[in-house]
C-alpha positions, 0 to 999 in steps of 0.5 A, spaced: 827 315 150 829 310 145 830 303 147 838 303 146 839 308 151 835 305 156 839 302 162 834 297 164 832 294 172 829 289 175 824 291 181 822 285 186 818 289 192 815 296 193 817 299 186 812 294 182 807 296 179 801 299 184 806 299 189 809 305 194 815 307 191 814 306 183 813 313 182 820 314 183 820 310 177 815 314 173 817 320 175 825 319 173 822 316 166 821 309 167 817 305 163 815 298 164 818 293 159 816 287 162 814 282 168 820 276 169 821 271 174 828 270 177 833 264 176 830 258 182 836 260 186 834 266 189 831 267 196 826 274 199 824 277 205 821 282 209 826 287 212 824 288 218 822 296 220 822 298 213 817 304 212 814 302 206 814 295 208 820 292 203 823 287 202 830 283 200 832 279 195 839 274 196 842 269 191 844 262 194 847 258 189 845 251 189 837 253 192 833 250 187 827 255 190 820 253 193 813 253 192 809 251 185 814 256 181 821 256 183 824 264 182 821 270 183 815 275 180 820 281 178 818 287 173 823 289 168 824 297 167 827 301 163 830 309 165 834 314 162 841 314 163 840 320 168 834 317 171 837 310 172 843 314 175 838 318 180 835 312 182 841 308 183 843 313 188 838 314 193 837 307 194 838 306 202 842 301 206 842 294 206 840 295 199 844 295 193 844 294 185 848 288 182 846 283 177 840 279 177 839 272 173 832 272 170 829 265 168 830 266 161 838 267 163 838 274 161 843 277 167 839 285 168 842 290 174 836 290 180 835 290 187 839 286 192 840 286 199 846 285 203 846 280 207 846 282 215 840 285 214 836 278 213 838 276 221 832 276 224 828 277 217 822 272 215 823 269 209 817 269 204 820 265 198 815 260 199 810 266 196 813 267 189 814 275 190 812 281 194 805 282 191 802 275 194 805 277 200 802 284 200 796 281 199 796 278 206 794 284 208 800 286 211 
C-alpha cells in the first residue's frame, strides 16, 4: 500500500497496539504510522458494559486537559480505502468516526464517542490514555 492511498485513523482505546481489537486493523491491512497525543481539550472515559472494556473519547472546547501532559496518548494507522471502508462500518453505537485534532494541529478521522453514552461513564482523562488505564488491571 502506498503512502497516498492510505486513509489515515486515529485509535484511542482497545485498537492500540497489543490491545483486543487491533487485529482488526491488521487484518484490513493496517499499519501503524506513528504514536500522537490529542489537542489538550479532549476528554476519555470508560464505556460502561462495554465487552472488550473500551473506552470514549469527546472534545470539550476551552478544556485545557488534566494531569502532566494535557491531551491524550492516541496512535496514528493507515488502511487501504477497502480496509478503511470495512472498518468504518462496523464500528458499534455510541461510537463514531469524525476528526481529531492532534497536538501538532494535524486534523485526522478517528474514534469519537456520542455523548449520552458518557452519563454514567468514569472519566479517566487524568491518566493520559487507555493504556495507563488498562495497566490498573482492569
Amino acid at each position: 500500500m502506498s503512502h497516498t492511498d492510505a486513509i489515515e485513523i486515529v485509535v484511542v482505546g482497545a485498537h492500540l497496539s497489543g490491545m483486543a481489537l487491533n487485529h482488526q486493523l491488521t487484518e484490513l491491512g493496517g499499519s501503524l504510522v506513528r504514536s500522537a497525543r490529542t489537542a489538550r481539550d479532549y476528554r476519555l472515559y470508560v464505556l460502561p458494559g462495554s465487552i472488550p472494556p473500551k473506552p470514549g473519547l469527546v472534545r470539550e472546547p476551552g478544556f485545557e486537559g488534566l494531569g502532566d501532559k494535557p491531551g491524550l496518548e492516541v496512535e496514528v494507522w493507515a488502511l487501504p480505502p477497502a480496509g478503511f471502508g470495512a472498518f468504518v462500518a462496523a464500528i458499534p453505537a455510541p461510537l463514531g468516526v469524525g476528526k481529531i485534532t492532534l497536538a501538532d494541529g494535524a486534523q485526522v478521522s478517528g474514534f469519537l464517542c456520542e455523548a449520552y453514552a458518557l452519563v454514567d461513564a468514569p472519566e479517566i482523562t487524568q491518566l493520559g490514555g487507555w493504556r495507563a488505564y488498562m495497566a490498573q488491571g482492569v
